[in-house]
Each structure stands twice: as C-alpha cells, then as structure tokens.
C-alpha positions in Angstrom: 6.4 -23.7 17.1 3.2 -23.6 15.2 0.5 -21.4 16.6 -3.5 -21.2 15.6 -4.1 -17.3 15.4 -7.3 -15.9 15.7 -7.4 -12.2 15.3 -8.5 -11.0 11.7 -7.6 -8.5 8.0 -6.0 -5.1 7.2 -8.7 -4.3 4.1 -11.2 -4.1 7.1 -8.9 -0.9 8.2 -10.6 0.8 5.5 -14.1 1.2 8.3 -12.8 4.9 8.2 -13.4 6.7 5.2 -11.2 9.5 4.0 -12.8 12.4 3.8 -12.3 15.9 2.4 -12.2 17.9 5.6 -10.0 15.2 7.1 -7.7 16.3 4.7 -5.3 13.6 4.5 -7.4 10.2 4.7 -9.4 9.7 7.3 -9.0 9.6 11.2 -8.5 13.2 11.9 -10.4 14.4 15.0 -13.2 16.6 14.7 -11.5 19.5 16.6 -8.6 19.3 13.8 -9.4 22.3 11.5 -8.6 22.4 7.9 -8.0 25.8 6.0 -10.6 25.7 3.4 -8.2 25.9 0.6 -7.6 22.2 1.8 -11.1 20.8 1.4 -11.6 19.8 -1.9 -14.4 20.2 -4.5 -15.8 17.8 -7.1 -13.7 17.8 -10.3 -14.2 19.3 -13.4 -15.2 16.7 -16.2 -14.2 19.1 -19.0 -10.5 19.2 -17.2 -9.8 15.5 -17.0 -12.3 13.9 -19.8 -9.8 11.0 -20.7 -9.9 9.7 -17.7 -13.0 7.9 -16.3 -12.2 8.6 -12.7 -12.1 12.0 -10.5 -9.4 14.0 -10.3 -8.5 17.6 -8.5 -7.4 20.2 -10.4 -4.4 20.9 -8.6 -2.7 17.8 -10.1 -4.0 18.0 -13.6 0.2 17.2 -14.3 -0.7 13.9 -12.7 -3.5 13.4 -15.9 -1.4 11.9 -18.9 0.2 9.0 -16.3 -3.3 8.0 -15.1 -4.4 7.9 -19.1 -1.4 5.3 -19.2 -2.1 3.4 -16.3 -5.9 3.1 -17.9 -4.3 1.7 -20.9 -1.9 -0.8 -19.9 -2.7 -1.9 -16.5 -4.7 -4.8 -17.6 -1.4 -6.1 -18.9 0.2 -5.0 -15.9 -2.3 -7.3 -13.5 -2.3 -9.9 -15.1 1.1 -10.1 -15.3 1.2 -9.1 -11.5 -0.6 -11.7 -10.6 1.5 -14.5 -12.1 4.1 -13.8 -9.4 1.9 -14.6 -6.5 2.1 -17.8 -7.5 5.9 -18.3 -6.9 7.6 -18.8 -3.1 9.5 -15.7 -3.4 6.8 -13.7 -3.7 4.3 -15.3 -1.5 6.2 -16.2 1.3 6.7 -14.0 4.3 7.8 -14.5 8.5 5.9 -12.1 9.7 4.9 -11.9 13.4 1.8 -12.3 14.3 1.8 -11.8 18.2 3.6 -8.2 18.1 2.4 -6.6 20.5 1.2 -2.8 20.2 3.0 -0.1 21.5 1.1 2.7 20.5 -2.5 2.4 22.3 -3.9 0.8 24.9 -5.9 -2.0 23.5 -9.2 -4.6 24.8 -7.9 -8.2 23.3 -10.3 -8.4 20.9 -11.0 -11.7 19.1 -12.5 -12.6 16.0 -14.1 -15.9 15.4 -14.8 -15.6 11.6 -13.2 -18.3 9.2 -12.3 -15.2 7.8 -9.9 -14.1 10.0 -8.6 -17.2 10.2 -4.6 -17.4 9.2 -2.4 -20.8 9.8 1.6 -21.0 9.0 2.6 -23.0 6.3 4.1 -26.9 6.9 7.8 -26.0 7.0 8.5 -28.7 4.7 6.7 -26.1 2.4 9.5 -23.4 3.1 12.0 -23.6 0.1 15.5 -23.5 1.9 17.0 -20.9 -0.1 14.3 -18.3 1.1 14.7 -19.8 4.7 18.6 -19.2 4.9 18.2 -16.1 2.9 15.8 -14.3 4.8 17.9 -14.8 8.1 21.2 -14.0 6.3 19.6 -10.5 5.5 17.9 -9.5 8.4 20.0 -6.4 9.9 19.2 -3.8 12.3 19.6 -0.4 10.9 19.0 2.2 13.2 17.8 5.0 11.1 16.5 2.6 8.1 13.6 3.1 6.0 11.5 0.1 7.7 12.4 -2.9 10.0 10.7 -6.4 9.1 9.8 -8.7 11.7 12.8 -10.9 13.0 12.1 -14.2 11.1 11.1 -17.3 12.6 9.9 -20.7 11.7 6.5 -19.5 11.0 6.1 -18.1 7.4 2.5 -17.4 5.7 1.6 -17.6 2.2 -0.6 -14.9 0.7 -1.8 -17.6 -2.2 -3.9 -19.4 1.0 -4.7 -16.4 2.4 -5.2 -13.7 -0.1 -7.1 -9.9 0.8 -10.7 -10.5 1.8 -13.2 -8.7 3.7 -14.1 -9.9 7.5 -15.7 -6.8 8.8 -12.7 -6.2 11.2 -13.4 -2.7 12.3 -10.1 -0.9 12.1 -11.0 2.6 12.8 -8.5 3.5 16.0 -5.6 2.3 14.1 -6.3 4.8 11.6 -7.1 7.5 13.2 -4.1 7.1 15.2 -2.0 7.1 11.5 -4.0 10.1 10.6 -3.4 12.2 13.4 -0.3 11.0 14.6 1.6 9.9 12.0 1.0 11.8 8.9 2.6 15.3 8.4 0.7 18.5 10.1 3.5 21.3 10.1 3.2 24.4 9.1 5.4 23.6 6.2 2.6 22.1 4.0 0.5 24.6 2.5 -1.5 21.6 1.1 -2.1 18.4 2.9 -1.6 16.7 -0.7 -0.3 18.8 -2.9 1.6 21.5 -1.3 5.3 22.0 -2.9 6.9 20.0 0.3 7.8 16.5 -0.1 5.4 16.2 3.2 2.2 16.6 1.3 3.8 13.5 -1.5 4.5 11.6 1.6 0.7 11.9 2.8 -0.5 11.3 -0.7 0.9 7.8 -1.0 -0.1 6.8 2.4 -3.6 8.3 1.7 -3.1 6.0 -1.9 -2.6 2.8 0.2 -5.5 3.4 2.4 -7.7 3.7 -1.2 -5.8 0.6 -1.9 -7.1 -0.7 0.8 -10.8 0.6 0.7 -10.7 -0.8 -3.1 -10.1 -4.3 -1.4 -12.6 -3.9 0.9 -15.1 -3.2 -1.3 -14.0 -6.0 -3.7 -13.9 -8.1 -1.3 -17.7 -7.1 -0.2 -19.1 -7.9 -3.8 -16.5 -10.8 -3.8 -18.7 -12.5 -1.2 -22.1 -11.2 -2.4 -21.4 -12.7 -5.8 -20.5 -16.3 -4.1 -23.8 -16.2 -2.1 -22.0 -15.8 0.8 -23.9 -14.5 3.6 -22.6 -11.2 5.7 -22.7 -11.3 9.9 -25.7 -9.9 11.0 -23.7 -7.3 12.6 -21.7 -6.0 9.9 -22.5 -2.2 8.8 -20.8 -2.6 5.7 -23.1 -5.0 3.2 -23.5 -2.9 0.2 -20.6 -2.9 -2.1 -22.2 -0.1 -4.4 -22.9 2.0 -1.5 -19.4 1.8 0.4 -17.3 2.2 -2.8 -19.4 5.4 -3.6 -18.4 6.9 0.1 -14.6 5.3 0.4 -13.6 6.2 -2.8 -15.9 8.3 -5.4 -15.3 11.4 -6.6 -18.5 12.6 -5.2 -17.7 11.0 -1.8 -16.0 11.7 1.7 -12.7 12.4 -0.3 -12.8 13.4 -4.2 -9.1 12.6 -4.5 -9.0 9.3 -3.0 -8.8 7.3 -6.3 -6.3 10.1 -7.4 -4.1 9.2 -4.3 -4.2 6.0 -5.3 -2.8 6.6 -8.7 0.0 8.5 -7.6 0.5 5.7 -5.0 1.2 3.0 -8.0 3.1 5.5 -10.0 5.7 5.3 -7.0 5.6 1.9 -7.1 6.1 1.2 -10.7 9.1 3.9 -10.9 10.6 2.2 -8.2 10.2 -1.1 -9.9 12.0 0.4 -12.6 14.3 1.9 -10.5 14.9 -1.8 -9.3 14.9 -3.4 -12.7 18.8 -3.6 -12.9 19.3 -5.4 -9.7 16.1 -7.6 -10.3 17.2 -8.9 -14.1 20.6 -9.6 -12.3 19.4 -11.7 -9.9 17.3 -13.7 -12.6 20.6 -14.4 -14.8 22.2 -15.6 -11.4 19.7 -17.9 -10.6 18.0 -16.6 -7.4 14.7 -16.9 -8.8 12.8 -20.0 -9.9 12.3 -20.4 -13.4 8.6 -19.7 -12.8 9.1 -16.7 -11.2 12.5 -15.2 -12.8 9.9 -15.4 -16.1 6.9 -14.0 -14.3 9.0 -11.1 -13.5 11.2 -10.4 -16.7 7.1 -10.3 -18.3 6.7 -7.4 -15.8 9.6 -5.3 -16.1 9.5 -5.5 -19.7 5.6 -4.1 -19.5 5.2 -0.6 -21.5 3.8 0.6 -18.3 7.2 0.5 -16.3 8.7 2.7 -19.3 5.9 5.3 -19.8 7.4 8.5 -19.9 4.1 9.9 -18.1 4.6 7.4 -15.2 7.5 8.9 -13.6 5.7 13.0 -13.0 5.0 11.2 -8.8 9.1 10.2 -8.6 9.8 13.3 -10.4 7.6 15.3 -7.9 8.5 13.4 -4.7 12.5 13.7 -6.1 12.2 17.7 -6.9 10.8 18.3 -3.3 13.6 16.5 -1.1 16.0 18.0 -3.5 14.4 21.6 -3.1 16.8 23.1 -0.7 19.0 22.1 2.3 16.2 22.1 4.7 14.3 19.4 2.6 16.8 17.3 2.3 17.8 17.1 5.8 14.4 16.5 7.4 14.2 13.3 5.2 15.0 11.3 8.3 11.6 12.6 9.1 10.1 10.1 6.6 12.2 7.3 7.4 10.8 7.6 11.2 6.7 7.8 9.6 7.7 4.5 7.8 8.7 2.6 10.7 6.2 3.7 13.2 3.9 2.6 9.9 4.8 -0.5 9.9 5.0 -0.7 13.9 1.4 0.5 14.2 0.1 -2.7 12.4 1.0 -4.8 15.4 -2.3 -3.3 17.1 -4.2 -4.4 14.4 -6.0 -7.4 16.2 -7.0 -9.4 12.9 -5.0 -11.8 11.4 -5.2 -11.3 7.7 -4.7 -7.5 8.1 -1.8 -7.5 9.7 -0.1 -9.9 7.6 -1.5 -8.2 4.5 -0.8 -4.7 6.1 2.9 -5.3 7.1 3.2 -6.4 3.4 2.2 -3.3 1.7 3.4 -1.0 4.9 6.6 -2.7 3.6 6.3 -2.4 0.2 6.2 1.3 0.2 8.2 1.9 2.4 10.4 0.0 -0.1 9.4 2.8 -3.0 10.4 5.4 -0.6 14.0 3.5 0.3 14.7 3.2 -3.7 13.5 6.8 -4.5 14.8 8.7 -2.1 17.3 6.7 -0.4 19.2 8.8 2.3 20.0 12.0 0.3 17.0 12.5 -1.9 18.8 11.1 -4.4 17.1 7.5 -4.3 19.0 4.5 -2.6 21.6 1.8 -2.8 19.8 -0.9 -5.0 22.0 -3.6 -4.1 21.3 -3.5 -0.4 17.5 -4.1 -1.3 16.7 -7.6 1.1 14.4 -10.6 -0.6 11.1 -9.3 1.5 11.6 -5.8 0.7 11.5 -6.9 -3.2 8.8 -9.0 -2.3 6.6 -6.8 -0.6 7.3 -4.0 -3.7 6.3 -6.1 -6.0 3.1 -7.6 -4.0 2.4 -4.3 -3.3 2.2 -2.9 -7.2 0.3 -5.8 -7.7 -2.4 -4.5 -4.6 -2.5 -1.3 -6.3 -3.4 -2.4 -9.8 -5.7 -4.7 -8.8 -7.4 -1.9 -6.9 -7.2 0.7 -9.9 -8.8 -2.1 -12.2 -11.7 -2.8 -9.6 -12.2 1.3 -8.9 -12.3 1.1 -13.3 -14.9 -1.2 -12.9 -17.0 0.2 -10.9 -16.7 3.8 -11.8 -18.2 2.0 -15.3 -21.2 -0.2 -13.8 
C-alpha cells in the first residue's frame, strides 16, 4: 500500500560536529574524558604539502593514497554518477515506518517539502529487481548488516537525492558515539591505535564527514538557487559550518582525513568486488546502461592505485594480528547492524532512506574486507542492495571529497 511519509534527511545528522576531544566524531558526553594523546593538533603543512587538505601526522602512511584520490577522483565522480541513473542502482525497499528501538523518542514531524519522500508507481519497478530482491533476502543471524524486509514500496534516490532540510539529528548521534563506537581499553588511539577498533571508528567517523560534506553542499546548494532558509534554522552559512564540521582548524582536524580513509575502503572493496561485478555484466544482470556505467568505473586508475589499498591493508593487518583480534570480529559485525538499526529513530524521511543506504554500503566494505575470518568475504554471496548501496556509497564519498576540494580552495 502506498503511504505519504512525512518525517525528513540523514545529511541533517551532521547538527553534531565531530570534535577533537570527542575523539571519535561527535556525540560523546562531556563527562567522557579523553587522554590528551587523543586530542589532536593542527597539522603540519611542511608534512603533507601535496595535499591541499589537513592531515595528522600519525597517518602520514595514509598521504600518497589521498595524493591519488586528488588526482583521479574527478574521473571517479563523474563516472559515479552515471550509475545513479540506472534502476539497479537507484532503487531501494527500504522501510520507512521502523520503529526505534534504541531511545525513547517525541513523534516529531517535519513539514518541509524537503523532507518530503513518495514511493515510486510500481509500474516503475523493473521486475527483475522486484523478484530479485525478495529471492535474496535471508536472515543471517550473525551477518554483517540486515536490510529492511522488502515490500511493495521502493524509492528512487534520482527523485530524491541528499539535500539539506535542517533536520536536527544530534541524539542519534550521540547515541552512535557513545554507544556504538569502540571505547575499550584495547585502543590506545580512538583512530589510529594498532587495533582494528580504532579503523572501525575511523570509517564511521569518515561517513559522518561524508555526511557533514553533504550538508554543507547542500546549504550552498540552496543559497546558490535563491532558495530561502526557515527562519529557525541555525545552520545558514555554508562557509561557516564547513569550517567547524570539517576543517583542519575546526572541532576535529582529522575529519576530512577520516573521510579519505572511508573511500579508500570503499574503492578496495569495489575492487575486491570487481570479479563478481564484470561477471554479472557478461551474464546479463545489468542493463546495458548500467553494465557500461559500471565496466567505466572499475576500469578507473583509481580502483588500481597501488597507494589506495594502505586503509584495507591497515584494517586487514589488524584483524589478522593475533588470535584475540580475529575472534572479537563478531564485535564489528554486531556495530554494523545496530548501525543500520539506529537509523530507524531518525524521524526524517530523506535521512533515513539516504542513511540506511550508506549504513549499508559500508557495512558492505567491511563484509568484503574482512568477511568472517579477517580474511575478507565470500564475494558471491554479495545480494543486489548490498552492491547497490557500495557503489552509491563510493559515489557519496567522492562527491564529498570533491566538494571538501572545493572549498578548502575558495
């Protein structure tokens, strides 16, 4: 049955700011204390010259990947956003009346166009994705992340794309933050401590730069189209939030750093993927569209760049490091589900459709790296909205890295 939803965006989670003493992103209570080895300073220009963007010095290694990303993601988006064009890519069942589990919540209702999201006719539904989506869906009970059961009601990211709505998303974060993110006294380093715990944090606190680069886009998006703010939003200058959310002078110097090593996951596992993915364009599964939209992607330099792969490499060595690592992976695998469960108290539409997406999406990297065992997973047991959302995903990251680009040179 088709339902009018109006909630609201996940961008608009990006209200909290990640800040240094909050150590990994934001949301961390005040009576949280951080070691000061932890809190991190400004970064040394002379260290990381080729790159226009701030970086800590602790993960200089991280330097010659984000030198390659600088080169060739302008390929890389473009190409990226080609498949958002195609039904596999843009199509998703996602349920927007979950309800949450983790908070008590006030219904809280937003009555912006913005927030506004709308199923697609079903007569728009290609049948393929229909019966392939429900021929997929499993339960696993110790899996990396559980879609939403599908329905009849599927949404397509090419009507509703990331925008800002001023949807104030600060309790959901805080509760990721605190609750879900790694504190034990395993992690010498909330991001770069020699525990695949602190990698785990980094690429979560990469997404949420993700989504603070959309934000802000979408901020200066509106400005430029003479669009006029709600009087009661706190977040009107683009200039001034992108300099807080994400600059290396800012609440958290390695924010845009995070959000590197966030796409380097995502492009390894892409490649990780490629096999599998090239496969199922020679079979057919793909439109023509999009079976050549993607064979343009995989093929990009950028997937092959030697330099990419130091984040897999890092997040690999860690699980791998001794027997304790590798059997606390199911640690991860619990973080990514309650991830992707926590967006169900997101009470705004076009977040939680977007969230889920990218929630799923790295959760995805994680599934392909790592798999089970450290040793990165069965390829073949990928589902079509778990590719989907990877690839969506990579293209959310590079679209933020090439906005953070721009405005790191205004």
């Amino acid at each position: 049955m088709k339902y009018f939803i109006q909630l609201a965006y996940l961008a608009c989670l990006s209200s909290v700011t990640q800040t240094p003493t909050e150590a990994f992103a934001p949301g961390i209570p005040a009576s949280f204390s951080w070691p000061s080895s932890q809190i991190h300073t400004k970064n040394n220009r002379d260290i990381f010259s080729p790159s226009p963007l701030g970086l800590s010095a602790a993960t200089e290694e991280l330097t010659p990947g984000i030198n390659s990303i600088n080169k060739w993601n302008s390929e890389m988006k473009e190409k990226l956003d080609a498949i958002r064009e195609h039904p596999y890519f843009r199509l998703y069942s996602v349920d927007m009346l979950g309800t949450c589990e983790y908070m008590p919540q006030e219904l809280f209702e937003c009555y912006s166009q913005t927030c506004e999201i709308f199923p697609v006719d079903e007569e728009e539904i290609p049948d393929e994705i229909r019966s392939l989506d429900m021929d997929e869906h499993e339960f696993e009970l110790d899996g990396w992340a559980r879609w939403d059961m599908p329905s009849e009601d599927y949404y397509d990211i090419s009507q509703f794309p990331e925008d800002f709505t001023a949807y104030d998303g600060a309790e959901v974060w805080r509760f990721i933050h605190d609750r879900i993110a790694f504190h034990d006294d395993t992690i010498t380093d909330e991001y770069d401590g020699d525990n695949w715990k602190a990698d785990f944090n980094k690429a979560v606190s990469g997404f949420h730069s993700c989504v603070s680069a959309h934000v802000v886009m979408g901020i200066q998006k509106k400005l430029d189209n003479g669009e006029e703010l709600d009087e009661d939003c706190q977040w009107t200058d683009p200039r001034v939030e992108f300099d807080r959310r994400l600059g290396e002078g800012g609440e958290n110097p390695q924010a845009i750093e995070n959000l590197y090593f966030g796409y380097m996951l995502l492009l390894s596992a892409a490649k990780a993927a490629r096999e599998r993915l090239l496969e199922d364009c020679q079979q057919g599964k793909f439109e023509d569209g999009a079976a050549e939209a993607l064979r343009s992607i995989l093929s990009c330099p950028l997937i092959d760049d030697e330099h990419i792969g130091v984040a897999s490499k890092k997040l690999h060595d860690h699980a791998l490091k001794d027997e304790k690592s590798t059997q606390t992976l199911w640690e991860a695998r619990l973080r990514t589900r309650d991830l992707f469960r926590i967006v169900n108290c997101v009470q705004c539409s076009k977040c939680r459709l977007h969230g889920k997406i990218g929630i799923m999406g790295l959760s995805t990297a994680f599934q392909v790296l790592l798999g089970r065992s450290g040793e990165g997973g069965d390829i073949t047991r990928i589902h079509r909205v778990e590719m989907a959302c990877l690839m969506i995903t990579l293209s959310k990251f590079s679209t933020a890295i090439s906005f953070c680009n721009e405005m790191t040179k205004a």
